[in-house]
DRENKEDO-367425 format. One line per 8 residues: number of its first residue (from 1); their letters; for each residue x, y, z of N, C-alpha, C, O. Coordinates in Angstrom, 3 decimals, padded with zeros to 6 digits. Atoms other than C-alpha are relative to their C-alpha. Layout:
<dolums>
NUM) A) X Y Z X Y Z X Y Z X Y Z ~ ... .
</dolums>
This chain:
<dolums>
1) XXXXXXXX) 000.517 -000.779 001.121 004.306 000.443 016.239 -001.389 -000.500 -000.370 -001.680 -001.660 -000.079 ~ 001.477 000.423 000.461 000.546 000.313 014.780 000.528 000.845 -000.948 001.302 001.800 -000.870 ~ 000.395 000.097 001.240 -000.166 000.265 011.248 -001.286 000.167 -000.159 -001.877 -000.622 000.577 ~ 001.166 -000.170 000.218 -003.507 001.407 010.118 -000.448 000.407 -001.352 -000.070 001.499 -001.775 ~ 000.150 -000.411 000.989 -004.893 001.446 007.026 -001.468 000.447 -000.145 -002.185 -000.147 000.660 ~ 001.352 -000.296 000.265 -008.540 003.285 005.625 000.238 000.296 -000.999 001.306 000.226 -001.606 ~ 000.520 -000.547 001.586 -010.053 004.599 002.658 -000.423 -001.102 -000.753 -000.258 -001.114 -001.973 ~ 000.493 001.407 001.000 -011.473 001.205 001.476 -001.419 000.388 -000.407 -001.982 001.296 000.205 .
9) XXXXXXXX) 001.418 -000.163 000.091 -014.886 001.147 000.026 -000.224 -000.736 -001.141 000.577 -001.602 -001.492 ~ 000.497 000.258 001.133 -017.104 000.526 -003.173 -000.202 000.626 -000.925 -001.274 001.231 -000.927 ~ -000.149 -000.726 000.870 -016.169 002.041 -006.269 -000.395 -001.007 -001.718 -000.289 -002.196 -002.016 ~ 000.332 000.378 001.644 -017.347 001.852 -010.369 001.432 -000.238 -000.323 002.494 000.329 -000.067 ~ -001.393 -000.086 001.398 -015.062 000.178 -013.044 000.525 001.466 -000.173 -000.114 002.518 -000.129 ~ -000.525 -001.517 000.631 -012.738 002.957 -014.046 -000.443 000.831 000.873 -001.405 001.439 000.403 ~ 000.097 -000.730 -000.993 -012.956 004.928 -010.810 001.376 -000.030 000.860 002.358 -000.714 000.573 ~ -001.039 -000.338 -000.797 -010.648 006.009 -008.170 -000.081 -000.085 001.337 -001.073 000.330 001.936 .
17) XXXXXXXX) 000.264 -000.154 -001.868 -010.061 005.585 -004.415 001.841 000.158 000.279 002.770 -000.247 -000.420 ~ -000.938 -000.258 -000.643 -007.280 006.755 -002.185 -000.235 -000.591 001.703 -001.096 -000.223 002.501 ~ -000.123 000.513 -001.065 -006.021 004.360 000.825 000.914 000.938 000.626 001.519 001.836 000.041 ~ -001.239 -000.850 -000.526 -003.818 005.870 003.213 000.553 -001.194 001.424 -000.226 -001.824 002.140 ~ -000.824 000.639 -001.225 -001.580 004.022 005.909 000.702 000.895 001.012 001.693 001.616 000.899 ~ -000.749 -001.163 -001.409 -000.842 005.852 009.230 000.312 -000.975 000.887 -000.387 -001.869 001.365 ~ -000.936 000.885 -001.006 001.840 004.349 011.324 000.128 001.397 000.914 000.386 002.572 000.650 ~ -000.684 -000.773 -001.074 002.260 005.588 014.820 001.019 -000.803 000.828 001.208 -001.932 000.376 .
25) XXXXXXXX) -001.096 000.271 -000.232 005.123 004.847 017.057 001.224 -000.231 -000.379 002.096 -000.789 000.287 ~ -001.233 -000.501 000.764 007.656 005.498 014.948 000.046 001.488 -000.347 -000.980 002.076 -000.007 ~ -000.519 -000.905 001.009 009.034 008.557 013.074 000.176 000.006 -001.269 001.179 000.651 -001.574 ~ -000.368 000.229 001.039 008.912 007.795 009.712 001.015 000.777 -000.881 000.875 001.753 -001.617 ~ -001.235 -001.082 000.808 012.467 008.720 008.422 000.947 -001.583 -001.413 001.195 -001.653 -002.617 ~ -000.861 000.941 001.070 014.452 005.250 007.244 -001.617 -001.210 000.145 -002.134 -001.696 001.150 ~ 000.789 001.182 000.264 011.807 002.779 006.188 -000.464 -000.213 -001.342 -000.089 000.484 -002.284 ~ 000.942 000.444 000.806 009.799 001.416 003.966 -001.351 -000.674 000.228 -001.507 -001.505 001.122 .
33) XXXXXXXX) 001.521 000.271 000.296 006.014 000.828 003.117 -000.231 -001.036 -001.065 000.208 -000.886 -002.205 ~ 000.502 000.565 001.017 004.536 -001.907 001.440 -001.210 -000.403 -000.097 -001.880 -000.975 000.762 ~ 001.836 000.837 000.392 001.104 -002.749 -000.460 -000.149 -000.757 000.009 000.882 -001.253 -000.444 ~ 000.293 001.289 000.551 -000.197 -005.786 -000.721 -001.467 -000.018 000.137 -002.132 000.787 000.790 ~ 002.014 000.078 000.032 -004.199 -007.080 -001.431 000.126 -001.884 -000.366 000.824 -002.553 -001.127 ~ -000.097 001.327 000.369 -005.139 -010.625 -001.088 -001.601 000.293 -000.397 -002.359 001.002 000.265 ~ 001.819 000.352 000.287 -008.922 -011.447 -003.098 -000.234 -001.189 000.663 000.493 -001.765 001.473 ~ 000.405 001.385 -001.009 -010.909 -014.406 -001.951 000.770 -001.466 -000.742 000.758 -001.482 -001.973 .
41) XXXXXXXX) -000.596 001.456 000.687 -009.214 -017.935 -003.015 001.069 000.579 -000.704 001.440 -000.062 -001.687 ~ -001.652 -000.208 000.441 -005.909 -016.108 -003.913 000.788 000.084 000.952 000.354 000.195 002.099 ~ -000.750 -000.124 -000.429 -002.717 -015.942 -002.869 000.236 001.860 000.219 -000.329 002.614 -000.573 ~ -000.129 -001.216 -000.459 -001.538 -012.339 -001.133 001.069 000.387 -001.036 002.004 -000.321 -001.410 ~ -000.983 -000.117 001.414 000.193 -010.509 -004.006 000.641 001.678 000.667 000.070 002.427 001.459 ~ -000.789 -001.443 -000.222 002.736 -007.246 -003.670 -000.688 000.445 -000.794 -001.070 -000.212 -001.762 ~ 000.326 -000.847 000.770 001.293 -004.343 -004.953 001.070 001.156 -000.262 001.208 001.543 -001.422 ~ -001.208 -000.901 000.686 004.321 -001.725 -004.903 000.473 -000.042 001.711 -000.005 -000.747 002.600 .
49) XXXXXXXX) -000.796 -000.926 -001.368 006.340 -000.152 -001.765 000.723 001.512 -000.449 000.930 001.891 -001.602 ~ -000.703 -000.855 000.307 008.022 002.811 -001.483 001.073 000.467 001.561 000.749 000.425 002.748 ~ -001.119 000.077 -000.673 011.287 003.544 000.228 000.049 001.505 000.421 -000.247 002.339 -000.435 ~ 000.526 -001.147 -000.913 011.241 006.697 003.098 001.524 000.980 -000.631 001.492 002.159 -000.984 ~ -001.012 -000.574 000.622 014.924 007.403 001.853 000.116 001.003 -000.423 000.348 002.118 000.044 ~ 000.076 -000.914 000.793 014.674 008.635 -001.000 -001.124 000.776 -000.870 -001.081 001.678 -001.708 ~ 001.439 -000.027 000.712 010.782 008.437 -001.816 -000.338 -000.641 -001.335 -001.402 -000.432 -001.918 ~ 000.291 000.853 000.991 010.930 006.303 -004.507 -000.696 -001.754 -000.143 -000.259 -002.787 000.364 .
57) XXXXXXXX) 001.100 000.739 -000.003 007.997 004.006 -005.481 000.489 -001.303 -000.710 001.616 -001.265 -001.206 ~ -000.184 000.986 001.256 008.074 000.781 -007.528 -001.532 -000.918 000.340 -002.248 -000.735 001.324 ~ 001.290 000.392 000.261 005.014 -001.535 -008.561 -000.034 -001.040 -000.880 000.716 -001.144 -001.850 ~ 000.582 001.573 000.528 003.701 -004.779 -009.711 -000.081 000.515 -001.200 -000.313 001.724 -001.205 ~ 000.409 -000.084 000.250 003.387 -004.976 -012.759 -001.981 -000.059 -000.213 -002.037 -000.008 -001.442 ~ 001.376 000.485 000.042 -000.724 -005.557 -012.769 -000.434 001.807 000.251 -001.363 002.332 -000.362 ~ 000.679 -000.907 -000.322 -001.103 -002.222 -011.356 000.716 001.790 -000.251 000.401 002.964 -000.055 ~ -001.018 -001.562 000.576 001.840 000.238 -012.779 -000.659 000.915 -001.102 -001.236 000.386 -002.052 .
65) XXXXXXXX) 000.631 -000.890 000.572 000.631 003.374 -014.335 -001.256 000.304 000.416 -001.528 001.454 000.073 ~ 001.022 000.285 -000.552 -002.588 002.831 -012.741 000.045 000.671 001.797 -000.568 001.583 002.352 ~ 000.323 -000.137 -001.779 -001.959 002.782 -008.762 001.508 000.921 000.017 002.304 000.709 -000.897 ~ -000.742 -000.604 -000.606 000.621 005.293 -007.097 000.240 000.717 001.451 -000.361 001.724 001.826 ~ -000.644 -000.335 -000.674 002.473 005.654 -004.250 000.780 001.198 001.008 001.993 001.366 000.883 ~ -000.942 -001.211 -000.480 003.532 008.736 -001.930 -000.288 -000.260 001.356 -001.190 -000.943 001.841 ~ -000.135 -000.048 -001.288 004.411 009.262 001.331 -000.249 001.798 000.669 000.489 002.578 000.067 ~ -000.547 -000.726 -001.175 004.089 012.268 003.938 000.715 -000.332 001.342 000.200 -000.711 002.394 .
73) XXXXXXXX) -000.772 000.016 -001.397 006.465 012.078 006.483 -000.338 000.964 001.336 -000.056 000.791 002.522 ~ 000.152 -000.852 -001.170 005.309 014.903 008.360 -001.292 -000.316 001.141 -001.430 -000.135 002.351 ~ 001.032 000.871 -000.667 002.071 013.100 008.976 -000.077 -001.548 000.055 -001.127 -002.190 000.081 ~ -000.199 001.162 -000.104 003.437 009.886 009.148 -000.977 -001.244 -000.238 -001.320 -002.166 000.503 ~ 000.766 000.542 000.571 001.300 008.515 006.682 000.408 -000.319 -001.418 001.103 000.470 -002.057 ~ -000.510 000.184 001.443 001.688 006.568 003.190 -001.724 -000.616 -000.829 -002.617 -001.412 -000.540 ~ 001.315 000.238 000.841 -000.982 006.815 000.239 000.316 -000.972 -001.126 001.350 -001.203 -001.753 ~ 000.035 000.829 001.549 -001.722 004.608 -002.476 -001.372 000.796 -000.350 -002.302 000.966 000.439 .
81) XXXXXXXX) 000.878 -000.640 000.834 -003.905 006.539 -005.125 -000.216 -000.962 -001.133 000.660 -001.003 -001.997 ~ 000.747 000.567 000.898 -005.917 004.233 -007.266 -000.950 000.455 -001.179 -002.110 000.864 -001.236 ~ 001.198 -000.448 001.493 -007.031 004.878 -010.879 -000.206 -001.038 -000.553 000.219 -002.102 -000.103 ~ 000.569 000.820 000.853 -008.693 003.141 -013.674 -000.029 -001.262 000.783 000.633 -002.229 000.407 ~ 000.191 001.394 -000.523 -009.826 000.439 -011.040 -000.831 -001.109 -001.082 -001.624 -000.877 -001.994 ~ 000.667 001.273 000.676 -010.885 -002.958 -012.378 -000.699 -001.161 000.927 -000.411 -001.657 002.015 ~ 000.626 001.288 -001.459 -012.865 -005.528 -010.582 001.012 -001.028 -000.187 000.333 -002.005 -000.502 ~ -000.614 000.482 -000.422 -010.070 -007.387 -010.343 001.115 000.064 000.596 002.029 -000.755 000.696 .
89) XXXXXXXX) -000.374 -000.488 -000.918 -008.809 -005.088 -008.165 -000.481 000.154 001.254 -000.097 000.951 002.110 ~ 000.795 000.169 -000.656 -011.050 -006.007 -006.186 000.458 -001.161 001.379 000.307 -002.382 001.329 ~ -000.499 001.445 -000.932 -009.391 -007.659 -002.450 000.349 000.853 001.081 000.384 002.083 001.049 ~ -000.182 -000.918 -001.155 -008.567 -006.741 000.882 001.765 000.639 000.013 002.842 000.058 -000.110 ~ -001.736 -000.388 -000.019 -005.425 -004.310 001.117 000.321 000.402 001.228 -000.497 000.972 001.950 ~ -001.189 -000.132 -000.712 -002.572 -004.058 003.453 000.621 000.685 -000.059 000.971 000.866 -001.225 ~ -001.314 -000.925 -000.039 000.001 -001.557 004.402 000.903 -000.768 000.788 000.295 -001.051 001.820 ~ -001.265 000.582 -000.840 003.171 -003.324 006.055 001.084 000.971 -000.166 001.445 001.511 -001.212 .
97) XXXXXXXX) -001.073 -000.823 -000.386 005.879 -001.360 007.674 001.509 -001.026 000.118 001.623 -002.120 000.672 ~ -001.169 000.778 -000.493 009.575 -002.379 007.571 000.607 001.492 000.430 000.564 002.573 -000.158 ~ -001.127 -000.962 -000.830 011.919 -000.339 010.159 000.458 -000.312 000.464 -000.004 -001.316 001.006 ~ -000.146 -000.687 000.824 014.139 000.488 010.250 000.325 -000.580 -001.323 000.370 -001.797 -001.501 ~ -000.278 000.743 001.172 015.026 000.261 006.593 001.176 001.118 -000.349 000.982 002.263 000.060 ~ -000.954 -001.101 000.251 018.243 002.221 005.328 -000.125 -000.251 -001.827 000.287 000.688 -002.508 ~ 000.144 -000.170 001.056 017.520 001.127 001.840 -000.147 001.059 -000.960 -000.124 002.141 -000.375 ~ 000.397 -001.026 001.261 016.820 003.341 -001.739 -000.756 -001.282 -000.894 -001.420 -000.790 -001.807 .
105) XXXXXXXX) 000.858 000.194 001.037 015.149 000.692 -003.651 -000.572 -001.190 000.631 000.173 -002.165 000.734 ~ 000.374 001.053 -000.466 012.641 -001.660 -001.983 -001.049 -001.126 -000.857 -001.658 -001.000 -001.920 ~ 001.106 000.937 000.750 010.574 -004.739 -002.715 -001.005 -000.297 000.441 -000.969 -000.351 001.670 ~ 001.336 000.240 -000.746 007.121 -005.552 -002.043 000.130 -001.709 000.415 -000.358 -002.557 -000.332 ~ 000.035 001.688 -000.354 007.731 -009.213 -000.359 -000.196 -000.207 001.081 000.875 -000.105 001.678 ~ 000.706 000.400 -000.860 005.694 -010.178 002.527 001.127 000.054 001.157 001.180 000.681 002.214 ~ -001.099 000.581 -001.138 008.688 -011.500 004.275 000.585 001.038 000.973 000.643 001.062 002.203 ~ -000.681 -001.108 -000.527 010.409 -008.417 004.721 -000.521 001.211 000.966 000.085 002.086 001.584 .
113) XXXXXXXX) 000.000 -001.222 -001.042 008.313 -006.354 006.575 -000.792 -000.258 001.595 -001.875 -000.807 001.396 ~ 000.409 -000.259 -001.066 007.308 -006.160 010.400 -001.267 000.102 000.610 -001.874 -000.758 001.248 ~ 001.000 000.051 -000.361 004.614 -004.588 011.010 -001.822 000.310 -000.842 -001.910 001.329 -001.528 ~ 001.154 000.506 000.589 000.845 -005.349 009.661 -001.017 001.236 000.187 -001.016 001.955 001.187 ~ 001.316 -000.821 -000.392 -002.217 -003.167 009.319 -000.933 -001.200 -000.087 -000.576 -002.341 -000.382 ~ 000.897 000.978 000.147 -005.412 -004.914 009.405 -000.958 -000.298 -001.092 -001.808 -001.187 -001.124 ~ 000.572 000.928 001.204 -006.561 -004.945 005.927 -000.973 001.874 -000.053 -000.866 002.874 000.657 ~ 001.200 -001.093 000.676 -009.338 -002.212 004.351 -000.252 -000.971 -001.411 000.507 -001.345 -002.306 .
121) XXXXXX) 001.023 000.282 001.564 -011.908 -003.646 001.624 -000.374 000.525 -000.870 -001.378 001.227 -000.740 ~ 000.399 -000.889 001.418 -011.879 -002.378 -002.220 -000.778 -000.772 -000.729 -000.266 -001.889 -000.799 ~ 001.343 000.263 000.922 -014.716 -003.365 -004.286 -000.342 000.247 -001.182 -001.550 000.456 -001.078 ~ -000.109 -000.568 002.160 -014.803 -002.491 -008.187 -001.091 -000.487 -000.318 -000.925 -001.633 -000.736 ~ 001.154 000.735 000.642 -018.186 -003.371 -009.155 -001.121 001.053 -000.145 -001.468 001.742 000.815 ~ 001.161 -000.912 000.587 -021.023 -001.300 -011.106 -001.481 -000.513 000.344 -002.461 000.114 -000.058 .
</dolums>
């Protein structure tokens, strides 16, 4: 399977960007997706996942109400939609694939998933 993530760039405080993660070699039917963003001199933090199941999202606090989660299955791709960014949203993000997954409610924890994208760079700064 490959993992690929885009849509990174350089956006104003209080702006918006949309990543997207396209996995090929799979089918995306039982799995799960997870975010994560490490900044420089931090530790790699979960940002949400969402479970192929039943399509249901969940989220860090730091970034709930704010960042959201959806999937197409038909294009075997998963978005994260970013609002009211903050520069300290500011770090390289990750899509990780776990499959299969038969789950309904997943967690964003490093451990658990398989396979890696290679990162895309968000930037929050005016």
């Amino acid at each position: 399977a490959q993992v690929v993530e885009s849509g990174g760039g350089l956006v104003q405080p209080g702006g918006s960007l949309r990543l997207s993660c396209a996995v090929s070699g799979f089918t995306l039917d039982y799995y799960a997706i997870g975010w994560f963003r490490q900044a420089p001199g931090k530790v790699r933090e979960g940002v949400g996942c969402i479970s192929g199941r039943d399509g249901l999202a969940h989220y860090a606090d730091s970034v709930k109400g704010r960042f959201t989660i959806s999937g197409d299955n038909a294009k075997n791709t998963v978005y994260l939609q970013m609002e009211s960014l903050k520069a300290e949203d500011t770090a390289v993000y990750y899509c990780a694939l776990r499959y299969p997954w038969y789950g309904s409610s997943c967690t964003a924890e490093a451990h658990e998933y398989d396979y890696w994208g290679q990162g895309t760079q968000v930037t929050v700064s005016s």
